[in-house]
N, C-alpha and C positions, 0 to 999 in steps of 0.2 A: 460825472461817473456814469457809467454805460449799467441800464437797468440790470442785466444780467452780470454784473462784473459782483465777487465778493473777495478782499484782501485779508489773507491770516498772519499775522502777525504775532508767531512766538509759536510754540510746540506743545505736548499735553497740558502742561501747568500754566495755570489764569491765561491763555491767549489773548489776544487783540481783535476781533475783524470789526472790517469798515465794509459799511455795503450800502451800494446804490439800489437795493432791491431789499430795503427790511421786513415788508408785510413775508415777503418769501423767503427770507433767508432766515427769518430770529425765530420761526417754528421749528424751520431742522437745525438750527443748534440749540434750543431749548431740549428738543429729543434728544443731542447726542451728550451733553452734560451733563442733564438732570435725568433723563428717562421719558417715553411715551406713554408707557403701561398704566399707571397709577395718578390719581388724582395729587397734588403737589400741594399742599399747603403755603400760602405766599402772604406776607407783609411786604407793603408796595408806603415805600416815601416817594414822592414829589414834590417838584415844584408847583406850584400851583398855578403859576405863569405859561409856565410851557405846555402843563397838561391843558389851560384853557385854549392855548394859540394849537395845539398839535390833537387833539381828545380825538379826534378819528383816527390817525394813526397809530396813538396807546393803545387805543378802545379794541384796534382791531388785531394789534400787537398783543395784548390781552386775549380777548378771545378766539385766538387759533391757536392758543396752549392748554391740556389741562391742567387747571389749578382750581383751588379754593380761597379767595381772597380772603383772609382773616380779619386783616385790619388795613386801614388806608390812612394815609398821615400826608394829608397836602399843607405843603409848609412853605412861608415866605423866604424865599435865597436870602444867600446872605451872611454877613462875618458873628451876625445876631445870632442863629442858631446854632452856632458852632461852641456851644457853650455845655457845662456838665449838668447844669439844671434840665435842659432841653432833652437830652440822652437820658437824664433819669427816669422824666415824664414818659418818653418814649418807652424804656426799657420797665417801666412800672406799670404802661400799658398793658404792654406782651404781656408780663406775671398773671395779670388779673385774667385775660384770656385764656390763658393756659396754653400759650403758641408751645409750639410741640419742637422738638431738638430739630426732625425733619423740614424744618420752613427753610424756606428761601425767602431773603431779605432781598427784592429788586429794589433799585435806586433808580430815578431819573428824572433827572437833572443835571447843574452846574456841579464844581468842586463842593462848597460847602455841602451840596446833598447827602455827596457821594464820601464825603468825610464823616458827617453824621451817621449816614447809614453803614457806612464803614466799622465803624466805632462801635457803633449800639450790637451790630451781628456777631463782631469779633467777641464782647465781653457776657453776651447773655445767652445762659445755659452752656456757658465756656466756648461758644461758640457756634453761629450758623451760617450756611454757607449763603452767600451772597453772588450777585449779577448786578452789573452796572452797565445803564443806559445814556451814556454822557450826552448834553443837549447843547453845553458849550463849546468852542473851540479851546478852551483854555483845561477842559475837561476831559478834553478828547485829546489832548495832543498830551498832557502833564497829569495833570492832578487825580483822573480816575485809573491809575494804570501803575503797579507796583506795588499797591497792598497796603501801603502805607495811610494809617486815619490817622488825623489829629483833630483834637481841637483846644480853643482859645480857653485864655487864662484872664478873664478880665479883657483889656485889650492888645495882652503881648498873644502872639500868637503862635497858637501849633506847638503847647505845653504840656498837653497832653495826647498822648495816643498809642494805638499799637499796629503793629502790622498784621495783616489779614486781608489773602488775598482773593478775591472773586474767581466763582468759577469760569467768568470770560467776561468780557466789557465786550458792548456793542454798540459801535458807533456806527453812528449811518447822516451824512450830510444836510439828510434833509430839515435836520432841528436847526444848522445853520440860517436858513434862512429868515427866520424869525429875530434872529439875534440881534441883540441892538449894537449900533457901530463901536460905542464905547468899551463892549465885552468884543467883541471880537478883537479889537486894537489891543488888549490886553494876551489875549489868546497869541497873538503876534510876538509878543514879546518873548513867551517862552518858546516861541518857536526860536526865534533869535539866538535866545542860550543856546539851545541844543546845536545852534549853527555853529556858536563861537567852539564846545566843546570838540563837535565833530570834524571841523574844517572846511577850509578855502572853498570846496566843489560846493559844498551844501551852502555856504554863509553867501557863495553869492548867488546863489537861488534867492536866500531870503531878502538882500539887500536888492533886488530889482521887483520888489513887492512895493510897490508903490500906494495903493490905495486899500489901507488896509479896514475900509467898513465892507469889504467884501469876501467872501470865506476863501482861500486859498484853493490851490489847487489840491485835488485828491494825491494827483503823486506829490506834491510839499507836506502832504499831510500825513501820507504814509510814510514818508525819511522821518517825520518829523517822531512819528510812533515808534520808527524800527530803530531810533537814536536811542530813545528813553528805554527801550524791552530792553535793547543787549542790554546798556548797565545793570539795569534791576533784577537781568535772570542775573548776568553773574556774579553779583553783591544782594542776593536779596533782604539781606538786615541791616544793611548800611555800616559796614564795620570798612569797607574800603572805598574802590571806585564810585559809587554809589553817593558817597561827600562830593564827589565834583556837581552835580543838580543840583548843590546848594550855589552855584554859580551867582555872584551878586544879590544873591539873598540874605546875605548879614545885614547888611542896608537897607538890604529893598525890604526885609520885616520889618526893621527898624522905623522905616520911611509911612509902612501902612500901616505901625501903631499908631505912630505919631502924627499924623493928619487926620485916624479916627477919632484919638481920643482928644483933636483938637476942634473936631463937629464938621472938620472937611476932609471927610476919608475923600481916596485916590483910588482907583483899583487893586487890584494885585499886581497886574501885570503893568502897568505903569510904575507902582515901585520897584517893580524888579530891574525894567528898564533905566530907573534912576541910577539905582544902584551894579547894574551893570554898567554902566559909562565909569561910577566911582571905582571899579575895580579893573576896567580897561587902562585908567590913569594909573592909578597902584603896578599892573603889570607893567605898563612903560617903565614908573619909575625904579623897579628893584629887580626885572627882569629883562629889560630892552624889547619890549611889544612890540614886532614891526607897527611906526609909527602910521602907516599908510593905511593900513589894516583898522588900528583904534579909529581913528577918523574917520573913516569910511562909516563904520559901525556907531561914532559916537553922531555923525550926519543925520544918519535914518531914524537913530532915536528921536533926533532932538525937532527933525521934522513931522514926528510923528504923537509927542509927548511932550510936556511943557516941564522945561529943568528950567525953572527960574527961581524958584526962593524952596532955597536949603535949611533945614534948622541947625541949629551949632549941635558941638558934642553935646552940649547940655542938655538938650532937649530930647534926644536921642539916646543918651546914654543908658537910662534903665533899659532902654528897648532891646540895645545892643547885649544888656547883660544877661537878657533873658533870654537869648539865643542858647538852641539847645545844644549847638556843637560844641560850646566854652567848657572847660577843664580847667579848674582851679586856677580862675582869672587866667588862662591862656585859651588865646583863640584862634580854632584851624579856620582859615580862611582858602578860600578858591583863587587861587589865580592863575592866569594866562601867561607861560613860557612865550609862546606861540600860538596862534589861532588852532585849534587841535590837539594840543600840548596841556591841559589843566595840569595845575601840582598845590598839594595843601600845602602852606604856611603856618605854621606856628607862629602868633603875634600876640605881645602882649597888651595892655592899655595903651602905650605911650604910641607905640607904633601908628595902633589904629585912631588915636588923636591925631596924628601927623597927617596920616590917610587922608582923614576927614578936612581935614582943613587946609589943604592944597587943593582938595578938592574945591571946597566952597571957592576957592581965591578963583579957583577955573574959571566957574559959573555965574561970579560978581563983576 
């Protein structure tokens, strides 16, 4: 990205930009969100990792804004912090402080940050308004962007939460670079969904992405932002379009419960990649997926992520049942018409038993 280039992504409500020029760009949209005039009250979460590898960029990101830093919470990433203890400590902090209704909650970091800090601004003092600085590609393409916080319930995940959206997410490439290969491979994957959602032009963008411990292209990454905004301006509560994101994530939660709580968690974005191949087969077999297209798709996963051992329904089962799209034991599922075509399912247990274990016979 060209130092002077900045990309907006979405209209007055929670925008997107990306920019190759952050020391220069996150002051004037600091002014133009928040205000210039008055000193700004700020609680600042972190990660602790990225602020050690990045600290002169924060540092300086930081001070070309006014603010009054209240408190600072550097925190280890992670599916651990994503937890209701963690948020209380947090939000028990603030009280004792007396953060003021006025703060601004910045985040930066990965998902989990941006989910904690998400969570904590939306429920205390009914609400503060928040800024997200996403540091991963998984953060920056999905998980900071929609409003949407959760967190974990033990090891099922994303059990609790609310929506609460920032006044703008800022991404800027350069925290790519630190990123380890295994987070970016993950970050990839949901690029991937958004490809299968969007279509053929975009999917084969992402399927000539061969080497994925290197951060994508700025234009793959802005389709990949301007796929997720439209859904989420025009579903912001997820009462409709907005269910197709859950693309392969019936399984793929299922998938990173169940390899956490077996002491060999997986990423995120690798379960989702699981579980998307498991729902590429599903569209073949009840929807006729052009076959050439699943393949293609199920290829680049399988070169890029290891689908070798599957747990049965049983192991998987409570996982599946603590998905939040389920409705008295019925469950809307995402699936593929066609590449571009998503449509929910209604499915009950038996179904998704079948599911599962045509699947496994696949991958055996």
């Amino acid at each position: 990205m060209e130092n002077n280039t900045i990309t907006r992504i979405g209209n007055k409500i929670s925008p997107v930009y990306i920019s190759g020029n952050p020391q220069k760009d996150f002051k004037r949209l600091w002014q133009l969100h928040v205000g210039s005039h008055l000193k700004t009250p700020v609680v600042l979460l972190a990660d602790k990792k990225v602020y050690s590898l990045h600290k002169n960029l924060i540092d300086n990101l930081l001070s070309s804004i006014k603010i009054e830093i209240i408190d600072t919470e550097m925190l280890e990433a992670g599916e651990g912090i994503k937890q209701l203890s963690v948020a209380e400590s947090i939000i028990s902090k603030w009280s004792s402080l007396s953060v003021p209704k006025n703060t601004v909650v910045l985040c930066i970091g990965g998902g989990t940050i941006t989910d904690l800090g998400g969570f904590a601004a939306s429920v205390f003092k009914r609400g503060l308004r928040l800024i997200n600085i996403p540091s991963s590609l998984m953060a920056m393409t999905d998980a900071s962007i929609g409003g949407k916080n959760a967190l974990n319930l033990g090891a099922i995940k994303n059990q609790i939460g609310t929506f609460h959206l920032p006044l703008f997410t800022f991404s800027t490439p350069v925290f790519l670079n630190s990123l380890p290969a295994i987070e970016m491979a993950s970050g990839y994957a949901e690029i991937m969904k958004h490809g299968l959602l969007e279509g053929k032009n975009f999917l084969r963008n992402i399927l000539k992405s061969n080497n994925l411990e290197t951060a994508p292209s700025t234009a793959l990454l802005t389709a990949s932002v301007r796929i997720k905004m439209h859904i989420v301006t025009t579903d912001p509560n997820e009462k409709s379009n907005r269910i197709f994101l859950n693309l392969g994530h019936t399984f793929g939660h299922a998938y990173e419960g169940f390899f956490a709580a077996s002491g060999n968690p997986i990423t995120h974005g690798h379960s989702v990649a699981i579980g998307l191949c498991e729902i590429l087969q599903a569209s073949k077999s009840i929807y006729g997926l052009d076959l050439k297209a699943m393949n293609d798709v199920e290829t680049w996963i399988k070169m890029h992520f290891s689908i070798s051992s599957i747990p049965s329904w049983e192991e998987i089962e409570k996982f599946i049942a603590g998905d939040k799209k389920n409705v008295s034991e019925i469950y809307r599922i995402v699936l593929l018409k066609k590449v571009g075509s998503p449509i929910i399912k209604k499915m009950n247990k038996a179904e998704l038993i079948s599911i599962h274990k045509n699947f496994r016979l696949s991958i055996d």
